[in-house]
C-alpha positions in Angstrom: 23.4 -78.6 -78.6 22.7 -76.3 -75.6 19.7 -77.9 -73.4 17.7 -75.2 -71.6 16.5 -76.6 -68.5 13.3 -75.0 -66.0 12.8 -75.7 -63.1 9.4 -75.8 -61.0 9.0 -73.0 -58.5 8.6 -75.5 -55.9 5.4 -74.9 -53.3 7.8 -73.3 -50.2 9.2 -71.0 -52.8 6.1 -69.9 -54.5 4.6 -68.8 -51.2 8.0 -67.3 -49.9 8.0 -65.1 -53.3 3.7 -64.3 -52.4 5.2 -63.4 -49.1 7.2 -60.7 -50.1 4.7 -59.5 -52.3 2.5 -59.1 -50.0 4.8 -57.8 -47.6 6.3 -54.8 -50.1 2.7 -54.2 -50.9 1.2 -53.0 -47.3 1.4 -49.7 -46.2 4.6 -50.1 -44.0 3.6 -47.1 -42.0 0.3 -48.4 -40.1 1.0 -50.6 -37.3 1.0 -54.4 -37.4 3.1 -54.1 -40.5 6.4 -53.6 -39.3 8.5 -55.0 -36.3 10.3 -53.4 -33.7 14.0 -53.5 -34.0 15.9 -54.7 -30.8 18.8 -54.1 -29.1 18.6 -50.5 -30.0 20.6 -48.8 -26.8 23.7 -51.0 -27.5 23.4 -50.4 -31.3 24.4 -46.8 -30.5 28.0 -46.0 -32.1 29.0 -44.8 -28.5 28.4 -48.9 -27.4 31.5 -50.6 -28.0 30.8 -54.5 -28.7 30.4 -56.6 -26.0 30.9 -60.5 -24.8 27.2 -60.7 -27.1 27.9 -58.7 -30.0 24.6 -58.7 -32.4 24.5 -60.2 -34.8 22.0 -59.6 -37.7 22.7 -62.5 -40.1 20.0 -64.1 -38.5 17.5 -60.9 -38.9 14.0 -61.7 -40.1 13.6 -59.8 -43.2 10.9 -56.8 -43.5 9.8 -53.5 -42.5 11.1 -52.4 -38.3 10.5 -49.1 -36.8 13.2 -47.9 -34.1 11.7 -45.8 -31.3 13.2 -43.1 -30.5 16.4 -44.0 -32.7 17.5 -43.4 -36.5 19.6 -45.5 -38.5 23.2 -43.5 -38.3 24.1 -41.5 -41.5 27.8 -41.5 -40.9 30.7 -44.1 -40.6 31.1 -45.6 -36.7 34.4 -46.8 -35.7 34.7 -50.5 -36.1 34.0 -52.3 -33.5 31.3 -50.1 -32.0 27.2 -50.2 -32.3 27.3 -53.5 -30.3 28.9 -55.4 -33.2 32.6 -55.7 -34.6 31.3 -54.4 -38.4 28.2 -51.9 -37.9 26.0 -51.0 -40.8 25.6 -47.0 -41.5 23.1 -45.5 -44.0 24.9 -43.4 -47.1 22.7 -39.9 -48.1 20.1 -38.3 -46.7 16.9 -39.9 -45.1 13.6 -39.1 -47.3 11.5 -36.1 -46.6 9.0 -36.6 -43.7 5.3 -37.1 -45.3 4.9 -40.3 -46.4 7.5 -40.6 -48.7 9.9 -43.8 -49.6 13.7 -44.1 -51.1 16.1 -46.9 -51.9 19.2 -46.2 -50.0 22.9 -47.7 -49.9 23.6 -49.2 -46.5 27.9 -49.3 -46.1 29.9 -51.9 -43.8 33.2 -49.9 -41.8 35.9 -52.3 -41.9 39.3 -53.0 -41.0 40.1 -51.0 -44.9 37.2 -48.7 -45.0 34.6 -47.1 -43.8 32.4 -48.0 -46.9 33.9 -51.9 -47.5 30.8 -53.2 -48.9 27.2 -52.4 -49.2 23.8 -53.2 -49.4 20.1 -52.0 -50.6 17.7 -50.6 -47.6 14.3 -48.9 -48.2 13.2 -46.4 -45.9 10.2 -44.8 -45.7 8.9 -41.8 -43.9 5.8 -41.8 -42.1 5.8 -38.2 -40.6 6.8 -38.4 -37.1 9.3 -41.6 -37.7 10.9 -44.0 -40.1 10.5 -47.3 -41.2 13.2 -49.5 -42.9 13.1 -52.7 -44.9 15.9 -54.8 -43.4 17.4 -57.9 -44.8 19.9 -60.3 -43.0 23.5 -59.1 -43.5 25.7 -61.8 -45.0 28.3 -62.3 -41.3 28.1 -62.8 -38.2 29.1 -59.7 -35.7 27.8 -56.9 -37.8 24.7 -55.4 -37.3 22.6 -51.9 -38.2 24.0 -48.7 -36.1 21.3 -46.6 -34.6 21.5 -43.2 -32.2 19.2 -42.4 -30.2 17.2 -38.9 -31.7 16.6 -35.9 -30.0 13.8 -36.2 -27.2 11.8 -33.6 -29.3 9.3 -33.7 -31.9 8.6 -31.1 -33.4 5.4 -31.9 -34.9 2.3 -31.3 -33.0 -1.3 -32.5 -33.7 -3.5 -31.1 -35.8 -7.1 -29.5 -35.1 -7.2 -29.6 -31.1 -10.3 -28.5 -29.8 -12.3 -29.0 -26.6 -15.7 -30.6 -27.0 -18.2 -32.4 -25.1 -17.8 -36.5 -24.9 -20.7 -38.0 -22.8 -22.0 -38.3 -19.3 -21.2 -41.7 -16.9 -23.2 -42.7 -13.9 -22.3 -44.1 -10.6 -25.3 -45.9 -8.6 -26.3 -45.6 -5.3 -28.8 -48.3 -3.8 -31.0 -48.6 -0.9 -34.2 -50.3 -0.3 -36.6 -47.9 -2.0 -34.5 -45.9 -3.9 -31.8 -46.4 -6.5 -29.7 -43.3 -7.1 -27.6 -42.1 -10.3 -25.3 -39.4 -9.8 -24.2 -38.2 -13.4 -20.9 -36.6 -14.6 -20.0 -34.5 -17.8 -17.0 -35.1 -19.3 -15.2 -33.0 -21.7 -12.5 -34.1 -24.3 -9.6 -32.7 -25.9 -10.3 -34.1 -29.2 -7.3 -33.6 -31.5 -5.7 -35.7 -35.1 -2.7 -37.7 -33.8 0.2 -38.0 -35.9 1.1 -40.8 -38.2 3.5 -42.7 -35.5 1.1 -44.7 -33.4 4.0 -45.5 -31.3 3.7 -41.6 -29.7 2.4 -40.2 -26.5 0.5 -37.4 -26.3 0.8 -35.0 -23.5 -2.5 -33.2 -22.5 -3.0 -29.8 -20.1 -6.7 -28.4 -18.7 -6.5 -25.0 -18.6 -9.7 -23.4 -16.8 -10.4 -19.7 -16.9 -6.4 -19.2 -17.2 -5.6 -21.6 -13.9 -4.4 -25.4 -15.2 -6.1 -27.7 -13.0 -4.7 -31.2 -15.3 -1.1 -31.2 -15.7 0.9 -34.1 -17.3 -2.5 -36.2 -18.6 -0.9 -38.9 -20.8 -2.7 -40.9 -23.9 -2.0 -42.7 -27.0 -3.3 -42.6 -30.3 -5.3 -46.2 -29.4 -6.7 -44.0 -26.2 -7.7 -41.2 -27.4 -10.9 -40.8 -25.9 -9.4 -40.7 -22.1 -8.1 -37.1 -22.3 -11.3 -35.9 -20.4 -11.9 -33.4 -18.4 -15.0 -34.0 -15.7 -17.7 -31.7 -14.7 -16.8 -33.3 -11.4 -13.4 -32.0 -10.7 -15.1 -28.8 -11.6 -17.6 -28.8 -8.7 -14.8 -29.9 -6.3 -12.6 -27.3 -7.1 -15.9 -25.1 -7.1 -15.1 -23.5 -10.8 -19.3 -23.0 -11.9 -20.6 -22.2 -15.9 -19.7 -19.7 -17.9 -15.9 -21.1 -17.6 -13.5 -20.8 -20.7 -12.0 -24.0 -21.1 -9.0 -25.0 -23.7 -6.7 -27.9 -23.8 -3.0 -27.8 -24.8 -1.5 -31.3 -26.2 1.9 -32.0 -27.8 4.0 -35.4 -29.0 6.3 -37.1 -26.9 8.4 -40.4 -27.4 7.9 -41.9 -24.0 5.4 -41.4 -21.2 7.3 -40.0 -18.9 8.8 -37.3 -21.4 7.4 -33.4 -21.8 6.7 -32.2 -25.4 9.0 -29.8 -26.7 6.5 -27.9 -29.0 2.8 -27.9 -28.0 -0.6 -26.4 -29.7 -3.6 -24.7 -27.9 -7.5 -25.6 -28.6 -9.1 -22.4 -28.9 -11.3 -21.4 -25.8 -14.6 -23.7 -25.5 -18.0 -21.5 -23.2 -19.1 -24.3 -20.8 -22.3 -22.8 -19.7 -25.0 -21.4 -20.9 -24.9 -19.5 -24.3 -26.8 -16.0 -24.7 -28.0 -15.7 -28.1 -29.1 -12.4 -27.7 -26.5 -10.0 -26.2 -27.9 -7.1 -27.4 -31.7 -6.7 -28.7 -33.7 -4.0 -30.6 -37.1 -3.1 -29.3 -39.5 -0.8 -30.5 -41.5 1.0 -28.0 -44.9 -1.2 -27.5 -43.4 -3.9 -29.3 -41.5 -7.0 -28.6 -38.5 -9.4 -29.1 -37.2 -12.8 -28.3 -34.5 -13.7 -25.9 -32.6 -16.5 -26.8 -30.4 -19.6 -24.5 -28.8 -22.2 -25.5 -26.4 -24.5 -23.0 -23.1 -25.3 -24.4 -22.8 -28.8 -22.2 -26.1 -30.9 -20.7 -27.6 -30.0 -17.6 -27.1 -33.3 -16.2 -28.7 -34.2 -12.1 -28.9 -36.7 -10.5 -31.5 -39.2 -10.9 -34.0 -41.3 -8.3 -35.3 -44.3 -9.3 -39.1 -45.5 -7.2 -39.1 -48.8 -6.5 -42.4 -48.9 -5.0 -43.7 -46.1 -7.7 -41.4 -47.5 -10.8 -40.7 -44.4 -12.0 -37.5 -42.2 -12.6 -37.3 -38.5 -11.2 -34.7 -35.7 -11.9 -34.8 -31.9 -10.8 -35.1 -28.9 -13.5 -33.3 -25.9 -13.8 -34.5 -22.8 -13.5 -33.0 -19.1 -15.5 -34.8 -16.4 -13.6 -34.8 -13.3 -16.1 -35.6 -9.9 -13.9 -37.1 -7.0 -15.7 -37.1 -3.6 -15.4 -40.7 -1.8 -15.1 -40.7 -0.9 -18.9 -39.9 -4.5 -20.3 -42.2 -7.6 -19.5 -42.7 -10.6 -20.8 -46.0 -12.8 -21.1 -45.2 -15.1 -17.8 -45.1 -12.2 -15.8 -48.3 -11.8 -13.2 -49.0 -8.5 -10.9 -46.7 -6.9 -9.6 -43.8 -9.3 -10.3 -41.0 -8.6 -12.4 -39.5 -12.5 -13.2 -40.0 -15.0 -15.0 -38.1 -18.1 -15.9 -36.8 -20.5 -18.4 -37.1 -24.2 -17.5 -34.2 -26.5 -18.8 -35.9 -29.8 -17.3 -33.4 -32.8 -16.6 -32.7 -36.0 -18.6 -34.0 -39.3 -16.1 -31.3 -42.1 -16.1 -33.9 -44.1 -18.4 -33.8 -41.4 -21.0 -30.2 -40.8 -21.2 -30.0 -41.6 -24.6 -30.8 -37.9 -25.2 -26.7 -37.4 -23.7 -25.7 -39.5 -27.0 -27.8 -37.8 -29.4 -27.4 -34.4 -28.7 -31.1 -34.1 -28.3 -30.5 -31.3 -25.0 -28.4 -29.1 -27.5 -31.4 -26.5 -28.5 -32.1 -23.3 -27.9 -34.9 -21.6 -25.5 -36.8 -18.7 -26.2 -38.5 -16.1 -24.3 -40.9 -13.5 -25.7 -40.2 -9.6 -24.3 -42.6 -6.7 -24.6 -42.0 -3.3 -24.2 -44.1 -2.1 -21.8 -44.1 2.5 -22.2 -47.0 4.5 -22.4 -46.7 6.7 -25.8 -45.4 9.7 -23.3 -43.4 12.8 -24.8 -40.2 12.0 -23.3 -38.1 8.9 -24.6 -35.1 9.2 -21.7 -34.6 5.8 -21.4 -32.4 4.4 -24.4 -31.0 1.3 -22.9 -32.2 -1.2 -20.7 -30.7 -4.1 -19.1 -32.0 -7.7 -18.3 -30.3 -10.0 -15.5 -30.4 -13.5 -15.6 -29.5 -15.8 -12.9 -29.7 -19.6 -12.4 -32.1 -21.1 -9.9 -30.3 -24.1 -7.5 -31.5 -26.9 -9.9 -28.2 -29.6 -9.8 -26.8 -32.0 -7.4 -23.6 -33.4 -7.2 -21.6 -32.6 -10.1 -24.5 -30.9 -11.6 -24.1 -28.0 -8.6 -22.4 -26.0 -11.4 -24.9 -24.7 -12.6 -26.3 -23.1 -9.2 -26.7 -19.8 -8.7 -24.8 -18.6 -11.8 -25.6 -15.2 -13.0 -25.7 -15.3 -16.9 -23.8 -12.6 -18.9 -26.8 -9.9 -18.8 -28.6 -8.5 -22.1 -28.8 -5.2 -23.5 -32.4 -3.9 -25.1 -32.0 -0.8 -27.0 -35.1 1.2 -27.2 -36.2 2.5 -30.3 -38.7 5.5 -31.0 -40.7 4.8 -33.9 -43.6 7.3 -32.9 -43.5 9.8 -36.3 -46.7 11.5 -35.7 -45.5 14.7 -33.7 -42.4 15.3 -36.0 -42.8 18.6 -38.0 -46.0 19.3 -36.6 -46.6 22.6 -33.9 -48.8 23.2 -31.2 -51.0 26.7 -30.0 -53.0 29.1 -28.4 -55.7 30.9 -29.7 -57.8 33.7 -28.3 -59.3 32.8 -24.9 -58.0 30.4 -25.1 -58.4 27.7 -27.4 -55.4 25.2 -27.4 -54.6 22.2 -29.5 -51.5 20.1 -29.0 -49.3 18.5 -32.2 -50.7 15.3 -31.7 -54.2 16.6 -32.2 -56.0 16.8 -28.6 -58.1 20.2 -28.0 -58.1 21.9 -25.0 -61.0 24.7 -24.8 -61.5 27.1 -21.6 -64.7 29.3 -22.4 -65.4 30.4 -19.0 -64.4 33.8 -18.3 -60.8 34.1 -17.2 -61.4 30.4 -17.3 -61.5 27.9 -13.9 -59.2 29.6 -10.8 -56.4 27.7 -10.4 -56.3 25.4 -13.5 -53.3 25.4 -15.5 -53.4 23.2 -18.9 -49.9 22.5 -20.1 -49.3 22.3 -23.5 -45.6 20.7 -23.3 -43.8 19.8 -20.8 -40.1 18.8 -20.1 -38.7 18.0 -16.7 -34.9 17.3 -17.7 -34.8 21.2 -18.8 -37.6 22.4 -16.7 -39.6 23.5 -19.5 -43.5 24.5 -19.8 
């Protein structure tokens, strides 16, 4: 009679077996989960082997990436990929996008170029591949890479430029400690799925680049900044249009081959209002909004204990028939204030507390006169010298102006007619009498009825 004998899982194979589990379970693509592969220039079926062939008997099996390289998907010569019997892959790789196949790997031997094979998953994580390796049963035969094409032509999605924070340096003396603050930008963008990639990064400022080359990864992301500094040394104030352009590369020295543009980002201050409607005697809001914090330096007191940072000042001038409530005598301006954040409230940077809008409150200032000439008017606004240091940006900047278009609501003289009557008496179509009962009335008085200088009518 036929015994059937089981045997234990012993303890090292039980956890060997959890091992791969857990191993075929991960997502091979994020990083930490695979290995590099080595040896991948002499792996290349132009390398013919060497005095140290490689030998992959002794490969750790599991998931490797290969930087730059793809496992070959046609037969080397023997003898060749650093090894005397390379490994090439049979079919075609699986679609870029996260998806995985089970593939033949072939040995090229002395007979054939298929002598025997093996099972290899690969698995596509967008930008690169990732295969699950397992020792090959000799010594002197090894997987065949080449080397891909320095381009990828993938580029990163959703780049856009957008403001990242503000950093200090301090400046101490005996009474005084003094923060100078910069603005920095960012090129904030979704890298792709290889984490292995570099991402190229150019400034592009009113159509001139002023960064070329900038280099980050997907773990540094948040150094493709752009700083309000370099902008005051290279004396470029608001109202710039700012983009980035980014693109993929292998190495940090490369250049992308294919690149995408941000669309353009206002740094400055925002009119709200370009154009406004105003009714004669009656009024309307202007509207600001800055598009990146007006950041100044900052002093601290010692002896006082107390933090103190300028304000910034938009001067709006106004023509004689438009006035606003600020404005005394004679004096056509008036101003919006955008006070500064002190070094001890800088927290309003992180929260986005400075992004809100200012208002201003704009009357329209004609008498109810006959003629309406004026259709449009214009209001000019300019910045006051309110920053320091990197904030000298936002001196003297003359803000894109705002058009008022007048509107005559005044029905009361349409379809109505004036006259004379007798000696004379005379009423106008808005209802005032005039009366002359002296005889041939006063010497030298004319009453006009109606008048209109742009034709010279009476």
């Amino acid at each position: 009679m036929a015994t059937n004998i089981v045997l234990p899982l012993t303890i090292t194979s039980y956890i060997l077996l959890i091992n791969i589990i857990s191993v075929l379970s991960l997502d091979p693509c994020l990083r930490g989960n695979y290995k590099i592969l080595t040896d991948l220039p002499k792996r290349s079926p132009d390398f013919a082997q060497d005095a140290a062939p490689i030998c992959d008997r002794y490969l750790e099996e599991g998931w490797y990436s290969a930087p730059e390289y793809e496992i070959v998907a046609s037969p080397p010569s023997i003898g060749f990929c650093g090894t005397l019997y390379p490994f090439w892959l049979k079919g075609e790789l699986p679609d870029r996008g996260g998806t995985s196949k089970d593939m033949e790997a072939c040995e090229v031997g002395f007979a054939a170029d298929c002598q025997q094979t093996i099972n290899v998953k690969v698995t596509s994580c967008g930008s690169f591949y990732v295969y699950y390796l397992i020792p090959l049963s000799l010594c002197n035969a090894a997987y065949c890479f080449e080397k891909k094409t320095n381009c990828i032509n993938e580029v990163p999605k959703n780049p856009r430029v957008i403001y990242h924070n503000v950093e200090y340096t301090e400046r101490e003396d005996t009474n005084v400690i003094q923060y100078n603050p910069v603005v920095n930008l960012r090129c904030d963008f979704t890298p792709l799925d290889d984490q292995t990639l570099f991402y190229d990064i150019d400034w592009i400022v009113n159509t001139r680049t002023i960064i070329s080359g900038q280099t980050v990864t997907s773990s540094s992301l948040n150094k493709a900044t752009l700083s309000t500094q370099l902008l005051s040394d290279l004396n470029i104030k608001i109202g710039a249009s700012i983009q980035c352009i980014v693109g993929a590369k292998w190495t940090e020295k490369d250049k992308p081959c294919t690149t995408t543009s941000s669309s353009l980002f206002f740094a400055g201050i925002q009119v709200l209002t370009p154009m406004l409607t105003l009714e004669r005697k009656g009024s309307a809001t202007v509207k600001i909004r800055p598009t990146i914090p007006f950041a100044t330096e900052t002093f601290y007191s010692k002896r006082l204990r107390k933090y103190f940072a300028g304000s910034l000042d938009v001067t709006i001038s106004f023509p004689t028939q438009i006035a606003a409530k600020c404005a005394a005598g004679s004096s056509n301006l008036c101003k919006i204030t955008i006070e500064g954040i002190t070094y001890d409230q800088r927290q309003k940077f992180a929260d986005n507390s400075w992004y809100k809008t200012y208002e201003m409150e704009v009357h329209n200032t004609d008498n109810i006169a006959y003629n309406n000439n004026v259709k449009q008017i214009v209001l000019r606004m300019t910045t006051s010298k309110g920053g320091r240091n990197a904030a000298d940006i936002f001196n003297d900047v003359t803000l894109p102006d705002i058009n008022i278009n007048v509107v005559e609501t005044l029905t009361v003289w349409k379809g109505k007619r004036c006259q004379s009557v007798a000696d004379p008496h005379m009423r106008t179509f808005d209802g005032y009498a005039y009366e002359c009962q002296h005889t041939g009335c006063a010497t030298g008085i004319t009453s006009i009825l109606f008048e209109n200088k742009e034709h010279n009518q009476q």
